[in-house]
C-alpha positions as CSV (number, residue, x, y, z in Angstrom):
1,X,-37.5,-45.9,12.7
2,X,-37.1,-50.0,12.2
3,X,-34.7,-51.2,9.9
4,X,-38.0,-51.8,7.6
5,X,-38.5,-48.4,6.9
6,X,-34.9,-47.5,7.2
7,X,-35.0,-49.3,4.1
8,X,-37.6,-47.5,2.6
9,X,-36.7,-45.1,3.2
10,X,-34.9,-43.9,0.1
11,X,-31.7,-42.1,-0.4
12,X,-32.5,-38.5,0.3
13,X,-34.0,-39.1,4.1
14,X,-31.0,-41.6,4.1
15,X,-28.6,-39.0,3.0
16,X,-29.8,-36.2,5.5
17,X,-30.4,-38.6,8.4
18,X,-26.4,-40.5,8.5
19,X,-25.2,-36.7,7.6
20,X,-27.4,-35.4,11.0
21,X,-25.9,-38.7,13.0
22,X,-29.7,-39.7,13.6
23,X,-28.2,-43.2,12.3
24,X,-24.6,-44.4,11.0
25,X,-24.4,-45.7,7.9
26,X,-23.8,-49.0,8.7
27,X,-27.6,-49.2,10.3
28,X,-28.6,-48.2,6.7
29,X,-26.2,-50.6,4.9
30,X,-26.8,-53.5,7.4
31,X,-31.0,-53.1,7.3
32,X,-30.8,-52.9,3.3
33,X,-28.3,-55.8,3.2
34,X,-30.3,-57.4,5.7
35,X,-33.9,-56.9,3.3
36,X,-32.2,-58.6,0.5
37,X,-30.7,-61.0,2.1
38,X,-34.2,-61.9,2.7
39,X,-36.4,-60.7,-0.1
40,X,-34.5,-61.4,-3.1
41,X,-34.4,-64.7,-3.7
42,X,-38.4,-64.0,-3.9
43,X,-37.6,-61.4,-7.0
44,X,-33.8,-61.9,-7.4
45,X,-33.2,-58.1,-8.0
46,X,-29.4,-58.5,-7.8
47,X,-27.6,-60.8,-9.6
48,X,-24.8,-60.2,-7.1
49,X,-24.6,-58.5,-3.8
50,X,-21.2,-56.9,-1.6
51,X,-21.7,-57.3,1.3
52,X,-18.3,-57.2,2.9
53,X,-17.5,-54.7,1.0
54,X,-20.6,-52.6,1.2
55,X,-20.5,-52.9,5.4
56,X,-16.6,-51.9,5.2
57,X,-17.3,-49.1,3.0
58,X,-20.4,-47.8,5.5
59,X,-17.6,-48.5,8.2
60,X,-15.7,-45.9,6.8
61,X,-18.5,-43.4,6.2
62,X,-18.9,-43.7,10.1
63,X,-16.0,-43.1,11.2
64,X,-15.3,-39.7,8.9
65,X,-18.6,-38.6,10.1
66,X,-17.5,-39.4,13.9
67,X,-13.9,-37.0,13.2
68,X,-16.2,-33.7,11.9
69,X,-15.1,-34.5,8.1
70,X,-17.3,-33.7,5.2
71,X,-18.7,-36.5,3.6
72,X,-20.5,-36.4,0.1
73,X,-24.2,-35.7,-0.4
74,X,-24.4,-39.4,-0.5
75,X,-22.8,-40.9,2.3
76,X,-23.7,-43.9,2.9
77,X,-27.0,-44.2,0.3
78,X,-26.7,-48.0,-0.2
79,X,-27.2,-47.8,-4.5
80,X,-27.5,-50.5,-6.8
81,X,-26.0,-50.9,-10.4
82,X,-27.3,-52.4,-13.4
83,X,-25.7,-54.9,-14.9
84,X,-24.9,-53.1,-18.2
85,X,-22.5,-50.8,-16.1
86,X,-18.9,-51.8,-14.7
87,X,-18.3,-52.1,-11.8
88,X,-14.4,-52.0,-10.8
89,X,-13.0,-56.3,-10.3
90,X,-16.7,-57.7,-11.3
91,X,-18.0,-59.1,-14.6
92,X,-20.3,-56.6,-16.1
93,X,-22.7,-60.4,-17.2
94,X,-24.8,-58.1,-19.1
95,X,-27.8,-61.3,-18.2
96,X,-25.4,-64.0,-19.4
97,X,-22.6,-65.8,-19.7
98,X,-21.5,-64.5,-23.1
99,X,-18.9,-61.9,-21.4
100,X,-15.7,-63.2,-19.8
101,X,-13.4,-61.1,-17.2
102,X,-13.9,-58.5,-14.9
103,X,-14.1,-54.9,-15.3
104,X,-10.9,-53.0,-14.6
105,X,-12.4,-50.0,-13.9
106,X,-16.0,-48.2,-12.7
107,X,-17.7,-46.7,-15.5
108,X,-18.0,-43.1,-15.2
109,X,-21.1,-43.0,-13.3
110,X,-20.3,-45.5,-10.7
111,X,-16.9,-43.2,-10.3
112,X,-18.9,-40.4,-9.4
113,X,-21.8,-42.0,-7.4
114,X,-18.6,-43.5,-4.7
115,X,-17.4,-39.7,-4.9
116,X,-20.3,-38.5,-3.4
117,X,-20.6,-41.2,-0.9
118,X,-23.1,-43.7,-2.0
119,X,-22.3,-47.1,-1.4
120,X,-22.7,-49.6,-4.1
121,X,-24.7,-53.1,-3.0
122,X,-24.9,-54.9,-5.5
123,X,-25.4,-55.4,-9.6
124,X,-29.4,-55.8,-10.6
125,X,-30.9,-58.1,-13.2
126,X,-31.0,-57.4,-16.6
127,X,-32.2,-59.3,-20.1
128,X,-29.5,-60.6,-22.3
129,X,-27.9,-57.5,-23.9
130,X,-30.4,-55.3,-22.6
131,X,-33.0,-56.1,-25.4
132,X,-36.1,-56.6,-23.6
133,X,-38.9,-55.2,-21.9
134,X,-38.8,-57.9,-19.1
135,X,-36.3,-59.5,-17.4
136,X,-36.1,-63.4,-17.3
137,X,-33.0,-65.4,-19.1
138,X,-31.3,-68.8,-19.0
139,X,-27.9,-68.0,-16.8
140,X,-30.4,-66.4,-14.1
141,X,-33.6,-66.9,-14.3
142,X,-36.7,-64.4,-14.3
143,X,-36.8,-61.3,-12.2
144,X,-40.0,-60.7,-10.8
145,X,-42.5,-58.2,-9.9
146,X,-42.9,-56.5,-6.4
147,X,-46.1,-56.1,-6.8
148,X,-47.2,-59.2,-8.4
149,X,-44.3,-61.9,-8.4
150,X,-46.6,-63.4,-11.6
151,X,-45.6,-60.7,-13.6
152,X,-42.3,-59.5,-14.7
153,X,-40.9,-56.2,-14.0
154,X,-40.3,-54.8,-16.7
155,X,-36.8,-54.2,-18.2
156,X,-34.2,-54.0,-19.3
157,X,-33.5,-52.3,-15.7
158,X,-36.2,-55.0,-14.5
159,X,-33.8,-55.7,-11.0
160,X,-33.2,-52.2,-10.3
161,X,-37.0,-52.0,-10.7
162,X,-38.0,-54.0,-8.6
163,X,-34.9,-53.6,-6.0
164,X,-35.8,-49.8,-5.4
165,X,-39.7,-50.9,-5.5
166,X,-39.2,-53.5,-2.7
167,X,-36.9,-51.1,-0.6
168,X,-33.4,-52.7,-1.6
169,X,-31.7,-49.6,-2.2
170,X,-31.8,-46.0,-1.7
171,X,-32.0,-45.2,-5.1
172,X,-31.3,-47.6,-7.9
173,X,-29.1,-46.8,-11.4
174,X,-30.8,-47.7,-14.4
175,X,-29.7,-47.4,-18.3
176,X,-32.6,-46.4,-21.2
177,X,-32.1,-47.1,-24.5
178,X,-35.8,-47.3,-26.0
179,X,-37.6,-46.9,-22.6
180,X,-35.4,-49.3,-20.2
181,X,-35.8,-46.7,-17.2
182,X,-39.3,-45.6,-17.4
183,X,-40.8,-49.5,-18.4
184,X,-39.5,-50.5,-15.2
185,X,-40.2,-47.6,-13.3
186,X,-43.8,-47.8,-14.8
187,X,-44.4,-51.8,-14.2
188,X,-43.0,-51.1,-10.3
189,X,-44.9,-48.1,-9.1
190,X,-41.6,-46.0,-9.5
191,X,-40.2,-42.6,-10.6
192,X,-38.0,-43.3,-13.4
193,X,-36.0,-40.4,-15.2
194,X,-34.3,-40.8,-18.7
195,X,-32.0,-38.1,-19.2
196,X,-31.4,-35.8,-22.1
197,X,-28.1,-37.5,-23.7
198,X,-25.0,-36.5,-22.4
199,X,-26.2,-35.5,-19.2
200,X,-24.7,-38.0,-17.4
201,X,-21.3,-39.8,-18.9
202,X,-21.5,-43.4,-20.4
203,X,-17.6,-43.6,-20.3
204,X,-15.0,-44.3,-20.3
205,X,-16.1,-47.5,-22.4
206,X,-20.0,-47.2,-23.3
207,X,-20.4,-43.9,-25.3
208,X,-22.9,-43.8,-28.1
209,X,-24.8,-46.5,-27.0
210,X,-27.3,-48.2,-29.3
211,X,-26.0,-45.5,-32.1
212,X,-27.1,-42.5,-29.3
213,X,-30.1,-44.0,-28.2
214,X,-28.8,-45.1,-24.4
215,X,-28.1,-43.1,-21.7
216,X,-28.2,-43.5,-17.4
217,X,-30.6,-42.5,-14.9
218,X,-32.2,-43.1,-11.5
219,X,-35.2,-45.2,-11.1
220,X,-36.6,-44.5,-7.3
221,X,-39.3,-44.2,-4.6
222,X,-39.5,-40.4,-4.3
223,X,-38.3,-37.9,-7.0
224,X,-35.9,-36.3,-4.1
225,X,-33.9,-39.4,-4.9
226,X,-33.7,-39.1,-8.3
227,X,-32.8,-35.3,-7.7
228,X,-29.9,-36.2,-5.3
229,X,-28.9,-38.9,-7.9
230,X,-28.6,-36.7,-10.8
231,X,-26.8,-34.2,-8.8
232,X,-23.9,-36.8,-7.7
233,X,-24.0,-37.8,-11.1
234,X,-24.2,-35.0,-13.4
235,X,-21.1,-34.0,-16.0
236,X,-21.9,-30.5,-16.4
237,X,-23.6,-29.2,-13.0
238,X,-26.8,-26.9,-14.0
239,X,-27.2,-23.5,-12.4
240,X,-29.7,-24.5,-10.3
241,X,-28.9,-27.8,-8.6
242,X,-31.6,-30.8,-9.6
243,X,-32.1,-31.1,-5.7
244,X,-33.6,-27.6,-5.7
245,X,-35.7,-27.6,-8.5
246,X,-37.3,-30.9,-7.5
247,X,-38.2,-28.9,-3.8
248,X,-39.2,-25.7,-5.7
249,X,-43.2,-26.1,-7.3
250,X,-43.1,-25.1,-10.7
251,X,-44.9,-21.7,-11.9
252,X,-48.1,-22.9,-13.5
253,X,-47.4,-24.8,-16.8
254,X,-49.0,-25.6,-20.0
255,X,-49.1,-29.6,-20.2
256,X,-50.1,-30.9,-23.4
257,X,-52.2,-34.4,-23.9
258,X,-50.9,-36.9,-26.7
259,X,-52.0,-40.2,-26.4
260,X,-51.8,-40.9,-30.3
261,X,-49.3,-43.8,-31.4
262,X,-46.3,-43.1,-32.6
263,X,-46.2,-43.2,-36.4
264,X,-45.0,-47.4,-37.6
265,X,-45.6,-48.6,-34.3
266,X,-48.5,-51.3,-34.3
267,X,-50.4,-50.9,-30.7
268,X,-53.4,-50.1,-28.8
269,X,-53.5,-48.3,-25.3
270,X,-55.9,-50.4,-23.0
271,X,-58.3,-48.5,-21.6
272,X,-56.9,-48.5,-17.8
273,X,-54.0,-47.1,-19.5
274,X,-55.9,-44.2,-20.8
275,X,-57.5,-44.2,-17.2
276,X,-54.3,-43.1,-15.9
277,X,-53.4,-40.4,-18.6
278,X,-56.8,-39.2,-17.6
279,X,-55.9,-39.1,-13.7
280,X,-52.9,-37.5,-14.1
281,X,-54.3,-34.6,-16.0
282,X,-56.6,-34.0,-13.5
283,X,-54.2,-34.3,-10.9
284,X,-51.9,-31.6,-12.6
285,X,-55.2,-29.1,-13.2
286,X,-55.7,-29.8,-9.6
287,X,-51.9,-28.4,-8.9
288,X,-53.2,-25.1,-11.0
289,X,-51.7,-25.9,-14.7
290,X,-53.1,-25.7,-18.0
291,X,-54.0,-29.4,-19.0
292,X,-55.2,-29.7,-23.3
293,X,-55.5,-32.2,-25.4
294,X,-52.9,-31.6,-28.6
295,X,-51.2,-34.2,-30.7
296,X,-47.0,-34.8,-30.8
297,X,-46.8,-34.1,-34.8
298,X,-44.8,-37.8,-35.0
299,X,-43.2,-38.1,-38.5
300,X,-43.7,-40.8,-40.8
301,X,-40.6,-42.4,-40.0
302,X,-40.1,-42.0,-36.2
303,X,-40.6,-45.6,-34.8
304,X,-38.6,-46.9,-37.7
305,X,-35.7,-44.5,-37.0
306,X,-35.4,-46.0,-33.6
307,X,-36.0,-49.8,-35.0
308,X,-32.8,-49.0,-36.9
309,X,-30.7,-48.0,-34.2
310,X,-31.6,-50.4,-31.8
311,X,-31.2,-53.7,-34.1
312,X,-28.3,-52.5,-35.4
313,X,-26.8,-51.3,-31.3
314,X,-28.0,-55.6,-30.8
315,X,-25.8,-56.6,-33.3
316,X,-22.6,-54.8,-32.4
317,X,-23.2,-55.7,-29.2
318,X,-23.5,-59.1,-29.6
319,X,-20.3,-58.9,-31.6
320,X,-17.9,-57.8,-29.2
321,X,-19.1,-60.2,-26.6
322,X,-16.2,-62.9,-25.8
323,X,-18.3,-65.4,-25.7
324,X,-20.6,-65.4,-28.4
325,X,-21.4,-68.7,-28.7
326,X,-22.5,-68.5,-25.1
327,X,-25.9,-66.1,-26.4
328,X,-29.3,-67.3,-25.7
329,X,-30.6,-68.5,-29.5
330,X,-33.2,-65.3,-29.7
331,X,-30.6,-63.1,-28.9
332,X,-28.7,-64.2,-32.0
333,X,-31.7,-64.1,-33.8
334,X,-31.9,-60.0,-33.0
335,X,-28.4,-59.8,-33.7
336,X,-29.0,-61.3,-37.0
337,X,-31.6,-59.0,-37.7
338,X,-29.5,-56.0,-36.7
339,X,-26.5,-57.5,-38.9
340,X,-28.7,-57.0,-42.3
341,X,-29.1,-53.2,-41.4
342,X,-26.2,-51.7,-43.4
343,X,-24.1,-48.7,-42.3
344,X,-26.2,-46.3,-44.7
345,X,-29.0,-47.0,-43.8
346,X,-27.7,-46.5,-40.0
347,X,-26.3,-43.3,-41.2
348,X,-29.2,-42.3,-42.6
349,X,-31.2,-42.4,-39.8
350,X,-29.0,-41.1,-37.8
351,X,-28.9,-37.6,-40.6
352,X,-32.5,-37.7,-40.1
353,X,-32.6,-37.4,-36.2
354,X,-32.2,-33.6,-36.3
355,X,-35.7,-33.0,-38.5
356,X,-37.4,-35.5,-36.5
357,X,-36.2,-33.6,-33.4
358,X,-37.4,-30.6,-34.7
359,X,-40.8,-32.0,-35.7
360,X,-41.4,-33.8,-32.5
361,X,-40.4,-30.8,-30.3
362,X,-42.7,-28.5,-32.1
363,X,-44.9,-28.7,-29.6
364,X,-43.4,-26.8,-27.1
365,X,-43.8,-24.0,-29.5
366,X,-47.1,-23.6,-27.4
367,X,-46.7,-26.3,-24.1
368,X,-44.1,-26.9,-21.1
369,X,-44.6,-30.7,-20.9
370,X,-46.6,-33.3,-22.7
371,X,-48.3,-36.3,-21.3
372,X,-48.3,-39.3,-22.9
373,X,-49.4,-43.1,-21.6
374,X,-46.6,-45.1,-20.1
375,X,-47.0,-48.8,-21.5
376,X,-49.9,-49.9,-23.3
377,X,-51.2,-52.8,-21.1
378,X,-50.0,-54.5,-17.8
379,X,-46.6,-56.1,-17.8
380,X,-46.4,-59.3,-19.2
381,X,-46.8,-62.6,-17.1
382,X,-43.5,-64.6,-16.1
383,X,-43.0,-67.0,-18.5
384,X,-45.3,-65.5,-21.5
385,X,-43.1,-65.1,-23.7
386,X,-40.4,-68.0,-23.0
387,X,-39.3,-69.9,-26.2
388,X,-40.7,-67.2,-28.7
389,X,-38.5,-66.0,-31.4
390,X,-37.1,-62.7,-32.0
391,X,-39.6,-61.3,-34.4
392,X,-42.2,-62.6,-32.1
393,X,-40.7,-61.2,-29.0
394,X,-39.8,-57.7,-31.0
395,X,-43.6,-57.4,-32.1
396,X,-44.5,-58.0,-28.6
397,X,-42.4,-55.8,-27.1
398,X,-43.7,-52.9,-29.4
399,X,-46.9,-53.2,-29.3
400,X,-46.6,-53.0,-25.1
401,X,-44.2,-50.2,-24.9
402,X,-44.5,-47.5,-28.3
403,X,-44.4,-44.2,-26.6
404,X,-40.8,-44.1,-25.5
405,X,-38.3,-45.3,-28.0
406,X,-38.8,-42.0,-29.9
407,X,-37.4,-39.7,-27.3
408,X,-34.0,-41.8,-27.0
409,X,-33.8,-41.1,-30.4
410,X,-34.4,-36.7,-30.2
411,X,-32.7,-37.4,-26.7
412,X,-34.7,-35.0,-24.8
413,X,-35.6,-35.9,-21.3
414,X,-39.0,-38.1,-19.7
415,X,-39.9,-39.4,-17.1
416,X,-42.4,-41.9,-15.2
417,X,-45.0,-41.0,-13.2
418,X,-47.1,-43.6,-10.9
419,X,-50.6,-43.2,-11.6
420,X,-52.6,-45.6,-9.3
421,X,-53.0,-49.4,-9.4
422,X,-55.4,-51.9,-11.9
423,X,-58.1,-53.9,-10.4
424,X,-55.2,-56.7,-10.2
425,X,-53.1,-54.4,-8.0
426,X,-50.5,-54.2,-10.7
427,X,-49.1,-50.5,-11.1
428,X,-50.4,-47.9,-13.7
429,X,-48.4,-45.2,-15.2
430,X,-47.7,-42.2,-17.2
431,X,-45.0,-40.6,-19.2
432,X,-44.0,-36.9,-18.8
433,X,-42.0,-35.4,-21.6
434,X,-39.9,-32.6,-21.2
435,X,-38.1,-30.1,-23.7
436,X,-34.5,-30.9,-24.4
437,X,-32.1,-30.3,-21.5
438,X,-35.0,-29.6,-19.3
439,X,-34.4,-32.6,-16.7
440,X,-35.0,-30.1,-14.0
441,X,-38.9,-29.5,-14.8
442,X,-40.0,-32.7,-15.0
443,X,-38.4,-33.4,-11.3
444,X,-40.1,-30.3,-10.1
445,X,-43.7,-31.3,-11.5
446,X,-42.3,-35.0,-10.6
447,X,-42.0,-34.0,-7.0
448,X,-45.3,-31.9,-7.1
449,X,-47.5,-34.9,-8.7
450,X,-45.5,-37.5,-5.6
451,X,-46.6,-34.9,-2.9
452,X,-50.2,-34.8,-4.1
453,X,-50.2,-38.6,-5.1
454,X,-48.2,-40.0,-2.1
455,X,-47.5,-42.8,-4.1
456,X,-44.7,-43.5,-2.4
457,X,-46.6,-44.5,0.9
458,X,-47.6,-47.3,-0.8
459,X,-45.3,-50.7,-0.8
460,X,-46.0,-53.8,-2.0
461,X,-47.1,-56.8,-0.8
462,X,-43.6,-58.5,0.1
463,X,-41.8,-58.8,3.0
């Protein structure tokens, strides 16, 4: 294997090949380092990388494996971070220069991703605050797409993205708030899991994220990466580990088709967007389930709810920065916006999350899993939507991406699924909606839909 598709490998081969001593983990480390080193300043993925102390850190992994010790299910998975997410002695820049200091500790998640071994590369890309569905801002410039280095990819985990899409990491860490995971995850060709809230920890200094919205996950090449991920990262371990239910086929399953808008968003699926709802259903009656068109019962309310959250999570945000003067001018704009949301009405939406839960999730009453479309259109073009306002951006960010924001607020699990390519070559996707605290059948019809798909066997044009 050459150190390209050592790369590309992803971090469950990765895993199982350092743990076998078919390579060290420096030969992983080194050939990722190595792809960076020479693809990112292309896509600029990371907004910084550790080399030294990546390599020392594989170094280590070595020489434990060498003495007979037991190393953790990910020793020496190179992993990248977003840069929402501390990282012990580096700024967490959250995409600008607004925060001051580093971290004096790893976030929860980071904790337990070193505990089982992985080795963390680098910090990825992300909009200012997290806000948008692309990644491009004045302290680092634009991120771009894999696939298409026009276009961006996606956000707010837009580096991870396109860092796990171009082989710069085993697996990458992502954070999803109203879709942040599965936009980029759809816009790079990727499996991209949000997880049911609480599933993974967003201490000891991020809980309740965007009012309960936000919570981590793994945006990857195969779903066995994903699997690993979650395991390595979980807070409560399930039963059944996530590793075996994503290599276990689910018993047959009753998938229901909603492609209608969530109620108060403004948007239009394009019709290669339907295309791949389309594809996917017939790929999952091909794999022997029950595929039928039936509408998510959306309440009146439901994009609103979410609207409410999010501006308001901008605005405290935005307030505890150090720096605030140090913002780019739209993000003070949303913060602004969030500011004239007052704490009842917050409340109230919150008070309303558990009927709108209930609502939503009656459909699984009658269905295992519901299919929706992914984004509404391709991802937007570098640059498209520089010097726009907040209002302008935040219409345009709806109307691309309606279908996911609702799930952060029941907080129930979904995931991306690739679906094919456009005629531009730009990825297509789906989303896959699970019942609450039911991570573990999406990654088993995850991993069933990658090994009929093999979507994975295809890279893109870079490097």
């Amino acid at each position: 294997m050459d150190a390209t598709d050592l790369a590309y490998a992803g971090a469950a081969q990765q895993a199982r090949m350092i743990a076998a001593g078919e390579v060290t983990a420096r030969q992983v480390v080194e050939a990722t380092l190595d792809r960076v080193a020479a693809i990112d300043p292309q896509l600029r993925a990371f907004r910084v990388v550790f080399r030294d102390e990546a390599l020392a850190a594989a170094d280590a992994i070595d020489v434990a494996v060498a003495a007979g010790q037991a190393v953790g299910p990910m020793a020496g998975v190179p992993v990248a971070i977003k840069d929402d997410t501390d990282v012990a002695g580096e700024v967490t820049a959250w995409g600008g220069n607004a925060h001051a200091g580093p971290r004096p500790h790893d976030s929860d998640v980071v904790a337990k991703l070193r505990e089982a071994g992985a080795i963390v590369i680098g910090k990825t890309n992300v909009p200012e605050l997290t806000v948008w569905p692309w990644t491009e801002t004045l302290a680092y410039g634009a991120t771009r797409n894999p696939w298409n280095r026009d276009h961006t990819p996606g956000g707010s985990s837009g580096g991870a993205g396109a860092a796990a899409a171009a082989g710069l990491c085993g697996v990458a860490q992502g954070s999803d708030g109203a879709g942040s995971i599965r936009i980029p995850a759809a816009f790079n060709g990727l499996f991209g899991l949000k997880t049911q809230r609480g599933t993974i920890s967003l201490g000891p200094d991020h809980e309740d994220a965007w009012n309960g919205l936000a919570v981590y996950g793994p945006i990857a090449r195969h779903v066995a990466d994903a699997a690993l991920f979650m395991d390595a990262t979980v807070t409560s371990p399930p039963a059944t580990s996530f590793v075996a239910a994503a290599s276990s086929p689910p018993r047959p399953l009753r998938v229901a088709v909603s492609t209608g808008i969530p109620k108060g968003a403004i948007a239009k699926v394009g019709l290669d967007q339907l295309g791949a709802v389309e594809t996917i259903a017939a790929s999952l009656r091909d794999l022997g389930h029950t595929v039928e068109e039936h509408e998510i019962d959306y309440p009146v309310s439901a994009f609103n709810q979410v609207l409410i959250r999010y501006l308001r999570g901008i605005h405290d945000d935005a307030a505890r920065v150090e720096r605030p003067r140090n913002l780019e001018r739209r993000t003070k704009g949303m913060a602004r916006i969030g500011g004239l949301i007052p704490a009842s009405q917050l409340a109230k939406a919150r008070r309303a999350e558990a009927a709108m839960s209930a609502r939503v999730n009656a459909i699984f009453d009658d269905y295992d899993v519901v299919l929706t479309p992914g984004p509404t259109g391709p991802p937007f073009r570098i640059g498209e939507l520089h010097g726009r306002g907040a209002l302008w951006s935040l219409m345009a960010a709806g109307m691309k991406v309606p279908f996911y924001g609702v799930f952060n607020a029941t907080g129930q699990p979904a995931a991306s699924i690739p679906a094919g390519f456009d005629a531009a070559g730009l990825p297509l996707a789906v989303q896959l909606v699970g019942r609450p605290d039911d991570e573990a059948t999406l990654l088993a019809v995850g991993a069933q839909l990658e090994g009929l798909r093999r979507w994975a066997d295809r890279r893109p044009p870079i490097g």
